[in-house]
Backbone atoms as SQL, in Angstrom:
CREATE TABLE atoms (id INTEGER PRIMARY KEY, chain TEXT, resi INTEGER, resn TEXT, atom TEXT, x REAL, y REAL, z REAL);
INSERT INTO atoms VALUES
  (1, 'A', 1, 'UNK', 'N', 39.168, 69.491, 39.296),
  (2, 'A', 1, 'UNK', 'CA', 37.967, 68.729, 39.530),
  (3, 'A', 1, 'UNK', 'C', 36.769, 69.528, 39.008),
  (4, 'A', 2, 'UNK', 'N', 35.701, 69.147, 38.169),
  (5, 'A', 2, 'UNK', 'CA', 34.693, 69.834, 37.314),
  (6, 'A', 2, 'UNK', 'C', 33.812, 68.933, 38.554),
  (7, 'A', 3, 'UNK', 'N', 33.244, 70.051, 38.591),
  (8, 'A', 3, 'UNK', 'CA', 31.437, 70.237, 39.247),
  (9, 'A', 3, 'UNK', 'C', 30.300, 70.275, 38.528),
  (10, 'A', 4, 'UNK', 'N', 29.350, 69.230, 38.721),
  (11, 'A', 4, 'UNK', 'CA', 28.033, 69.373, 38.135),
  (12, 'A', 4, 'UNK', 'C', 27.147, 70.475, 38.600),
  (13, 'A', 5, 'UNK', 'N', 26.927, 71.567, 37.611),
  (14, 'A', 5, 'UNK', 'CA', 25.904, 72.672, 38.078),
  (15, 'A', 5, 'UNK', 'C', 24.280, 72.417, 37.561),
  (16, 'A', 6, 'UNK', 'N', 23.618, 72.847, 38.206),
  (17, 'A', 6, 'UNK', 'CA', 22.234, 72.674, 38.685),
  (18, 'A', 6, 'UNK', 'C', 22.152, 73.856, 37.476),
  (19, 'A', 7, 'UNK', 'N', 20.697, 73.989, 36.778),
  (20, 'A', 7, 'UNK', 'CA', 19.667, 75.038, 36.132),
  (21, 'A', 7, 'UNK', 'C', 20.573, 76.399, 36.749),
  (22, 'A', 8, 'UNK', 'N', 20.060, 76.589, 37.897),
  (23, 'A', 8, 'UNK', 'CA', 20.135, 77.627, 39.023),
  (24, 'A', 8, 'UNK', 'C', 21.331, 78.262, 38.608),
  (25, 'A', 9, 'UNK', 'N', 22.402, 77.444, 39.351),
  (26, 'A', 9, 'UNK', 'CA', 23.874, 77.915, 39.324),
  (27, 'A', 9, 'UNK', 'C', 24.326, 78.275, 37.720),
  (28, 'A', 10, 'UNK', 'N', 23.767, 76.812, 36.750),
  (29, 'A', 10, 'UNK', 'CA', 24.524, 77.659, 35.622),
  (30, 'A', 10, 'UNK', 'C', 23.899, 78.988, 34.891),
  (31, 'A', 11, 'UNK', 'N', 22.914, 79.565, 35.370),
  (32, 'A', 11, 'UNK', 'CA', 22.436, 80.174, 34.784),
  (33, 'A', 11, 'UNK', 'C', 22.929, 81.607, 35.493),
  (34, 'A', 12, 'UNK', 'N', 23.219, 82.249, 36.956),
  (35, 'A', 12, 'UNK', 'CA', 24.357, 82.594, 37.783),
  (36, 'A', 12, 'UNK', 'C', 25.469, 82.916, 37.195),
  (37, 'A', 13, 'UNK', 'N', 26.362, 81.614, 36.660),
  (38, 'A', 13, 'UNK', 'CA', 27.721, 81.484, 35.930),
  (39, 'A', 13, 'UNK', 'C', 27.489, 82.694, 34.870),
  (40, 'A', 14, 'UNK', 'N', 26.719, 81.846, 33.837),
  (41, 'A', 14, 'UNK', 'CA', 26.153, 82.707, 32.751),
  (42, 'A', 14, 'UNK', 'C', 26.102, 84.394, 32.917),
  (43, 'A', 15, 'UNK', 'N', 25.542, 84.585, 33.791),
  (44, 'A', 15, 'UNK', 'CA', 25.057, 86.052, 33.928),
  (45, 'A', 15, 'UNK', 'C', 26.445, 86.664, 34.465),
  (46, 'A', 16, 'UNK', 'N', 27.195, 86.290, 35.686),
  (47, 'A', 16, 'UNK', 'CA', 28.236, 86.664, 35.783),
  (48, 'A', 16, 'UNK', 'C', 29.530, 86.765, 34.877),
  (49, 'A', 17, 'UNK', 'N', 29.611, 85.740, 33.942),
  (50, 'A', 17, 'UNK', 'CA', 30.564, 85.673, 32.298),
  (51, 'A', 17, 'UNK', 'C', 30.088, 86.995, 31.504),
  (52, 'A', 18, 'UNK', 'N', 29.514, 87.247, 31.746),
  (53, 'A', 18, 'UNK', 'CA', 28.391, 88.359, 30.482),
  (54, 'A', 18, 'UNK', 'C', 28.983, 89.770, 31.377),
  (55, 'A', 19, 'UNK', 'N', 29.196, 89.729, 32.728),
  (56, 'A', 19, 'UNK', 'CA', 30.142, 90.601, 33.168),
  (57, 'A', 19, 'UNK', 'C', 28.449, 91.691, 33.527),
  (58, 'A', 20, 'UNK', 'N', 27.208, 91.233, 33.904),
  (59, 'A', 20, 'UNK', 'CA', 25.942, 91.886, 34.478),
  (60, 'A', 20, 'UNK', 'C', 25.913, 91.803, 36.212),
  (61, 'A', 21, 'UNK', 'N', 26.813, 91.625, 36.590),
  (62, 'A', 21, 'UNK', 'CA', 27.000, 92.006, 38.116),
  (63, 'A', 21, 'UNK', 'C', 28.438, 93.176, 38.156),
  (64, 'A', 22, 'UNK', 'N', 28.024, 93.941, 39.156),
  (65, 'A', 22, 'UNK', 'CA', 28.833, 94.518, 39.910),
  (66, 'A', 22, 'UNK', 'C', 28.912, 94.902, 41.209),
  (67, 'A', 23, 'UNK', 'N', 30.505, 95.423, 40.999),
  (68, 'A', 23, 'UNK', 'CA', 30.734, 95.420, 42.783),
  (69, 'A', 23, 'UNK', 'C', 29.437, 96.396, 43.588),
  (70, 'A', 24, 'UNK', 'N', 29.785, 95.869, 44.912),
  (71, 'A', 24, 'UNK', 'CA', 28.581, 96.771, 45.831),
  (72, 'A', 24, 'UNK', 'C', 28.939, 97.783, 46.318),
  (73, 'A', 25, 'UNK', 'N', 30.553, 97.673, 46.310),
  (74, 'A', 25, 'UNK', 'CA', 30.938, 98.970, 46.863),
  (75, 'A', 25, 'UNK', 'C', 31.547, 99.995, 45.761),
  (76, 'A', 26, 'UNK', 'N', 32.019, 101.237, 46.148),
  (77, 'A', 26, 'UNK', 'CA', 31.767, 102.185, 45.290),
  (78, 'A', 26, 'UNK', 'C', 33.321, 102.233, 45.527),
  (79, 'A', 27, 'UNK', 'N', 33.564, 102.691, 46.641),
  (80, 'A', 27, 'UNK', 'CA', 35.536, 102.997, 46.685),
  (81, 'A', 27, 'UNK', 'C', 35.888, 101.959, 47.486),
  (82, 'A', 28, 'UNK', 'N', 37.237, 102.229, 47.731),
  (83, 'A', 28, 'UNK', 'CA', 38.077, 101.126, 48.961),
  (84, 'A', 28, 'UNK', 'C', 37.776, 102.210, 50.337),
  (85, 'A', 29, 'UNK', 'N', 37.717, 103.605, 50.574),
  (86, 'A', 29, 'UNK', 'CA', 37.161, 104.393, 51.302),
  (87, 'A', 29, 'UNK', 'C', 36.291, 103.787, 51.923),
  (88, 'A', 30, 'UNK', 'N', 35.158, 103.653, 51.912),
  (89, 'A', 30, 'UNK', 'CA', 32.954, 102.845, 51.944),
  (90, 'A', 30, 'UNK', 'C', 33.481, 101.290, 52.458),
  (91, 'A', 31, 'UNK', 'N', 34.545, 100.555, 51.654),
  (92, 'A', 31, 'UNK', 'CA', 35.130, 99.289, 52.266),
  (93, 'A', 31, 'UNK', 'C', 35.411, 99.454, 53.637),
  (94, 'A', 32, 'UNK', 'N', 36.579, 100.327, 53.737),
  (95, 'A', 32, 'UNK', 'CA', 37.086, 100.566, 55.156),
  (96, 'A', 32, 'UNK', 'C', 36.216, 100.988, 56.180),
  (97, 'A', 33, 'UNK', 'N', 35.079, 101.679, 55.977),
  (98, 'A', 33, 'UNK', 'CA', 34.326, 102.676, 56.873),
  (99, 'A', 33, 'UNK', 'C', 33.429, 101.244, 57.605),
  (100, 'A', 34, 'UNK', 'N', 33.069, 100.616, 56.091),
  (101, 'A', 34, 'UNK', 'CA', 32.425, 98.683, 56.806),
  (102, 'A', 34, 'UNK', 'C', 33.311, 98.103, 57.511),
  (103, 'A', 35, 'UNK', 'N', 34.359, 98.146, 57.537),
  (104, 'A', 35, 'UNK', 'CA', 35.676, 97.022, 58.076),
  (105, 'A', 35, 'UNK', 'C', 35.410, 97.480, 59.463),
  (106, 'A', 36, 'UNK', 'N', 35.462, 98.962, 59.447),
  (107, 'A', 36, 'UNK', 'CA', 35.740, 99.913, 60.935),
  (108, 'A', 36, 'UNK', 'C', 34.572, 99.216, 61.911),
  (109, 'A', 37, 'UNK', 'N', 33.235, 99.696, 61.024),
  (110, 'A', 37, 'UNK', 'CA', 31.958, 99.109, 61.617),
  (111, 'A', 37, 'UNK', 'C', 31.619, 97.515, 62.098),
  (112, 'A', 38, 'UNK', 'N', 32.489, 97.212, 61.346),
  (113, 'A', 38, 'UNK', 'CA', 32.145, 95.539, 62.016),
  (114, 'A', 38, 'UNK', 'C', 33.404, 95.245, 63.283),
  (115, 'A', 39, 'UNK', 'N', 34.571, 95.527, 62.865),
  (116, 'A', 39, 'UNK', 'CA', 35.178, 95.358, 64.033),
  (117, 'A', 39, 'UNK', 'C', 34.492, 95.954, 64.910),
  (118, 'A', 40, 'UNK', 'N', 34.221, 97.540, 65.385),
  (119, 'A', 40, 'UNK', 'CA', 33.956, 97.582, 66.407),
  (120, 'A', 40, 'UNK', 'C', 32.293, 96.763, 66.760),
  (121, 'A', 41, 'UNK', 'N', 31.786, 96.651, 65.811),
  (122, 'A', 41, 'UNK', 'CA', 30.098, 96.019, 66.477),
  (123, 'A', 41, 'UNK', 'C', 30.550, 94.546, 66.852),
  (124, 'A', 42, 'UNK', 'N', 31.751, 93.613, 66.742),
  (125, 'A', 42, 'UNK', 'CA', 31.899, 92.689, 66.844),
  (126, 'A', 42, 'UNK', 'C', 32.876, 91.971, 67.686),
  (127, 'A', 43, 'UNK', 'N', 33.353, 93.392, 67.980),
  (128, 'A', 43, 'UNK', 'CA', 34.547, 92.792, 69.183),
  (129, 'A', 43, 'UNK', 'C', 33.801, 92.254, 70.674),
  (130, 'A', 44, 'UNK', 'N', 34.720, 91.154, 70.872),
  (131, 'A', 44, 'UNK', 'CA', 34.296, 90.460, 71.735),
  (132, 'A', 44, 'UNK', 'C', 34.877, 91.562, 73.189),
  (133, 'A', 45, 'UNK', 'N', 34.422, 91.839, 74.124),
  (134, 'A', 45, 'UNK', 'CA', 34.828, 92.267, 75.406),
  (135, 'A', 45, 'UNK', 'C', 34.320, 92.312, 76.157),
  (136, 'A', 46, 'UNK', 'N', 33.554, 91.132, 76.454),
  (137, 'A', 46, 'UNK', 'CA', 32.430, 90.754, 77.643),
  (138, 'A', 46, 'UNK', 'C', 32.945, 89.360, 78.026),
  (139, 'A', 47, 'UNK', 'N', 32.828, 88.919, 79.067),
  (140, 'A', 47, 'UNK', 'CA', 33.304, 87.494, 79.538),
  (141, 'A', 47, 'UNK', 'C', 32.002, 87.169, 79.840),
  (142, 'A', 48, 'UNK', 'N', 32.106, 85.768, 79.887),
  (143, 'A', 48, 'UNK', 'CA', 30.332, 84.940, 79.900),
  (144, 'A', 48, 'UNK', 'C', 30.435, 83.382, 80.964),
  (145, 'A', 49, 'UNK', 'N', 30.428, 83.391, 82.356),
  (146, 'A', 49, 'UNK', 'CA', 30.788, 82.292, 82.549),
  (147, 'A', 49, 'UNK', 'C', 29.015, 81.386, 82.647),
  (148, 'A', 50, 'UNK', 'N', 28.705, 79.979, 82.395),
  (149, 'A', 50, 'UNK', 'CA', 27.569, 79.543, 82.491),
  (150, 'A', 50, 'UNK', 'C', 28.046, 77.977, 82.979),
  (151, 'A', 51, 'UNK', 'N', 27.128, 77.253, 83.459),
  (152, 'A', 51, 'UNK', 'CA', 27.084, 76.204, 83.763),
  (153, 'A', 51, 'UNK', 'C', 25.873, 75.192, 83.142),
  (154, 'A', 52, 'UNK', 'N', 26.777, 74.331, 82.383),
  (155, 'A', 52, 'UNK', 'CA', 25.729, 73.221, 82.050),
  (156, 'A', 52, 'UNK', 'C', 26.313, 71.763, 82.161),
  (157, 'A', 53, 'UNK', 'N', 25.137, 70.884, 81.515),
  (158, 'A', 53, 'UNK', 'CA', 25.345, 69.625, 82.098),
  (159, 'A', 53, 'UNK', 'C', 26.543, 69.088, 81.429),
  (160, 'A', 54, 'UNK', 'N', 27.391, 68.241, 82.181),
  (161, 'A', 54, 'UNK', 'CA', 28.473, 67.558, 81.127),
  (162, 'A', 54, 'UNK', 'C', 28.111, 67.222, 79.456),
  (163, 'A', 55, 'UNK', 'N', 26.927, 66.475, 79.598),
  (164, 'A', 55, 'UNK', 'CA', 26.611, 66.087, 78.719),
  (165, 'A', 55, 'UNK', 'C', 26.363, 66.885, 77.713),
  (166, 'A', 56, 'UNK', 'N', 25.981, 68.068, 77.966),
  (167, 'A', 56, 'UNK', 'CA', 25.632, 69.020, 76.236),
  (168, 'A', 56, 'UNK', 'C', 26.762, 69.381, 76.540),
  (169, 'A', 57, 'UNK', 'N', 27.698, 69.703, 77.315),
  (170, 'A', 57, 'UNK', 'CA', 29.137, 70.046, 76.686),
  (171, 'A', 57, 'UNK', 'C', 29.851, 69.516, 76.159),
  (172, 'A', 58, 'UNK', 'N', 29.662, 68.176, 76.280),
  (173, 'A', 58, 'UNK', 'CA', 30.174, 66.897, 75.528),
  (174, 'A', 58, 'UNK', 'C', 29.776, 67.078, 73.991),
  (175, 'A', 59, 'UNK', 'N', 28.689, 67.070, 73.911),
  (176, 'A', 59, 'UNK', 'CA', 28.085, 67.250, 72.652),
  (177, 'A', 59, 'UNK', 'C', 28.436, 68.976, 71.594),
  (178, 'A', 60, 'UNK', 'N', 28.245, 69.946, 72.438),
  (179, 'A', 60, 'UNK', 'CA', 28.583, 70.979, 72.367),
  (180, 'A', 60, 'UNK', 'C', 29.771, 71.362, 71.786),
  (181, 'A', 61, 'UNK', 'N', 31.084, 70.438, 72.368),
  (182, 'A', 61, 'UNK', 'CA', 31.950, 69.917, 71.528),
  (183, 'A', 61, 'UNK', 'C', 32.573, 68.808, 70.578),
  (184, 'A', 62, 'UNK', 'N', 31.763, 68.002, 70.257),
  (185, 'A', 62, 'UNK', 'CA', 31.388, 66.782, 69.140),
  (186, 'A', 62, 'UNK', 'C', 31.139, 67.752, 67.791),
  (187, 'A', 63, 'UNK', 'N', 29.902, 69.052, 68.101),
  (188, 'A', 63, 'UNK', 'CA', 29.604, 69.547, 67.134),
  (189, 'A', 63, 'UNK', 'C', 30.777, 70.867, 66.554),
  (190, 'A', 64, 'UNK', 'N', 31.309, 71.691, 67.484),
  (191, 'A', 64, 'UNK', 'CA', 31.958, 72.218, 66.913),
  (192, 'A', 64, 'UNK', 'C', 33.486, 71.630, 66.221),
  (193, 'A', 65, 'UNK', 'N', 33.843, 70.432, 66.584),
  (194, 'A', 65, 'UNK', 'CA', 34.723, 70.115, 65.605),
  (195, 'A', 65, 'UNK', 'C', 34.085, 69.457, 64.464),
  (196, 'A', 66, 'UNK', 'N', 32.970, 69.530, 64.198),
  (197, 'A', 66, 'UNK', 'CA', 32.285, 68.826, 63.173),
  (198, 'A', 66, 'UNK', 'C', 32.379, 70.551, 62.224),
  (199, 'A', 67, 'UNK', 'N', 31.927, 71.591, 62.701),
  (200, 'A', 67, 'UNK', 'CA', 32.189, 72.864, 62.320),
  (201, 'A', 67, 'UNK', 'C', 33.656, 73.558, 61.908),
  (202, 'A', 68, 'UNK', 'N', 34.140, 72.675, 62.473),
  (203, 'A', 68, 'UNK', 'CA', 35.787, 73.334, 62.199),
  (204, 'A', 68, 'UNK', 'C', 36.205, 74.523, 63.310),
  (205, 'A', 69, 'UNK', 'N', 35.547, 74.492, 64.652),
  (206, 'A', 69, 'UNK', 'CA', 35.643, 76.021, 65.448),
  (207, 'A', 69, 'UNK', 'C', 36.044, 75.112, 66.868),
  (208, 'A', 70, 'UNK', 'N', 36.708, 76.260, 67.743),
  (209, 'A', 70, 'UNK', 'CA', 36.845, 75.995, 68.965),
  (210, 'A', 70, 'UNK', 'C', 35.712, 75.888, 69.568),
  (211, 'A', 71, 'UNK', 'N', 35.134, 75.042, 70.172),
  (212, 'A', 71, 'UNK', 'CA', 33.707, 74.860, 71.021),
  (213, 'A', 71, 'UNK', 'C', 33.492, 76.339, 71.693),
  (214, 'A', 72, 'UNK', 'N', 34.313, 77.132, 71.978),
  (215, 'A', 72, 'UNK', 'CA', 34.013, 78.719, 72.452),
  (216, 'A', 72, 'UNK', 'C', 33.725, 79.372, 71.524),
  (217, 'A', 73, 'UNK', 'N', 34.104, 79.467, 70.447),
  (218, 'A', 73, 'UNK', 'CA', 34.231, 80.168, 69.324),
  (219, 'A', 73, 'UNK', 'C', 32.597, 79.788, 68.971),
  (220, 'A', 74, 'UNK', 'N', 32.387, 78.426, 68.690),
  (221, 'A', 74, 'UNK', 'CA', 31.085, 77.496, 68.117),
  (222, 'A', 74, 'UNK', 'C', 29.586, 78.038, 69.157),
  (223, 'A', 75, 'UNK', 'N', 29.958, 78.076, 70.854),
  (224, 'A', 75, 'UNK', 'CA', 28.752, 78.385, 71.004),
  (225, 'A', 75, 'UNK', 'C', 29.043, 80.191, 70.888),
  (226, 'A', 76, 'UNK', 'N', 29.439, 80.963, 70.783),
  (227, 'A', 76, 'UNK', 'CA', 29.195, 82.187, 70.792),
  (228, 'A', 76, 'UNK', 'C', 28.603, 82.484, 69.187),
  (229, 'A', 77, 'UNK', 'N', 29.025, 81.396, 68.796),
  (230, 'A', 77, 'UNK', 'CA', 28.686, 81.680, 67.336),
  (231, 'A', 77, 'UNK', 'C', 26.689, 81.461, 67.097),
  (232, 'A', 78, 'UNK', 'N', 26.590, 80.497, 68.465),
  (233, 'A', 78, 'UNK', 'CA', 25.614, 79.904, 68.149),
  (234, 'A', 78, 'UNK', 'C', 24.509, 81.097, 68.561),
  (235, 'A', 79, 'UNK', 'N', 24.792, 81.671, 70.098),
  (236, 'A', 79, 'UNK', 'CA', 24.218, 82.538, 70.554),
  (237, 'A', 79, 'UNK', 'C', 23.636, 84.035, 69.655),
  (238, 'A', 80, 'UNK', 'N', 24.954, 84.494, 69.058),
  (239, 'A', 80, 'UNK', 'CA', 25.481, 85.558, 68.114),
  (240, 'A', 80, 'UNK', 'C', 24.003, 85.250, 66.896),
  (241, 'A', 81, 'UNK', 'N', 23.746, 84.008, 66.656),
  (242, 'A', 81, 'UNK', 'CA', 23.045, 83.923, 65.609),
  (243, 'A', 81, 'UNK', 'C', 21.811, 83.628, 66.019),
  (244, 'A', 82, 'UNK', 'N', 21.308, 83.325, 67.064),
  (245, 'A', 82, 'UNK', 'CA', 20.122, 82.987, 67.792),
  (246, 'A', 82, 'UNK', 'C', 19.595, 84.594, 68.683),
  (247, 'A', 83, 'UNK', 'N', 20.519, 85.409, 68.648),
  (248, 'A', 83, 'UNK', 'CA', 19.826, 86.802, 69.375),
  (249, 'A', 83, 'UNK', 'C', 20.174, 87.431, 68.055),
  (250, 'A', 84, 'UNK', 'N', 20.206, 87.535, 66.603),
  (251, 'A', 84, 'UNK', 'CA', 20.069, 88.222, 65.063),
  (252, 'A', 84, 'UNK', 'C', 18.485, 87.495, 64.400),
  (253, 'A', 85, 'UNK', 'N', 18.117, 86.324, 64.951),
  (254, 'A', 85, 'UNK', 'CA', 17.535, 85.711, 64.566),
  (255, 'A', 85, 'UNK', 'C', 17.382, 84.692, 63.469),
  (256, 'A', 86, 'UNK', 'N', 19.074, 84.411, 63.292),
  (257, 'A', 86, 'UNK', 'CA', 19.206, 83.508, 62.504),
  (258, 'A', 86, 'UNK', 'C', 18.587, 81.723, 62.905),
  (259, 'A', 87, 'UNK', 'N', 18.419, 81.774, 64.210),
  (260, 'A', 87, 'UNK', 'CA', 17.851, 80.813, 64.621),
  (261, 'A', 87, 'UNK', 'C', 16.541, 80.349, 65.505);
């Protein structure tokens, strides 16, 4: 299936064919030392119990299968990104 690319993207394509990007990391060493760092900054090991109304849980889960996530998975995701300030 061929995709219509935008100015933007083909110009992206372009630069990446020309072989003017490279990797960010330096070894597979610097990879692992990130892998290490995110598992541990990201492991879950806190339990969270809260109470809300049926109704946004209803909804709460409408949206995360619209996301593709377990509604647990979906609001921690939501929280996770609302105390980074993604939201």
């Amino acid at each position: 299936m061929k995709y219509k690319l935008d100015n933007e993207e083909k110009t992206l394509l372009e630069s990446i064919e020309k072989g003017e990007w490279v990797t960010a990391f330096n070894s597979s060493e610097e990879l692992d030392n990130y892998k290490t760092i995110a598992k541990k900054d990201l492991k879950k090991n806190k339990r969270l119990n809260i109470r809300i109304s049926e109704r946004d849980l209803k909804l709460l889960k409408k949206q995360a299968i619209r996301e593709g996530l377990p509604y647990q998975s979906f609001i921690a995701s939501i929280l996770h990104k609302y105390l980074n300030g993604y939201l």
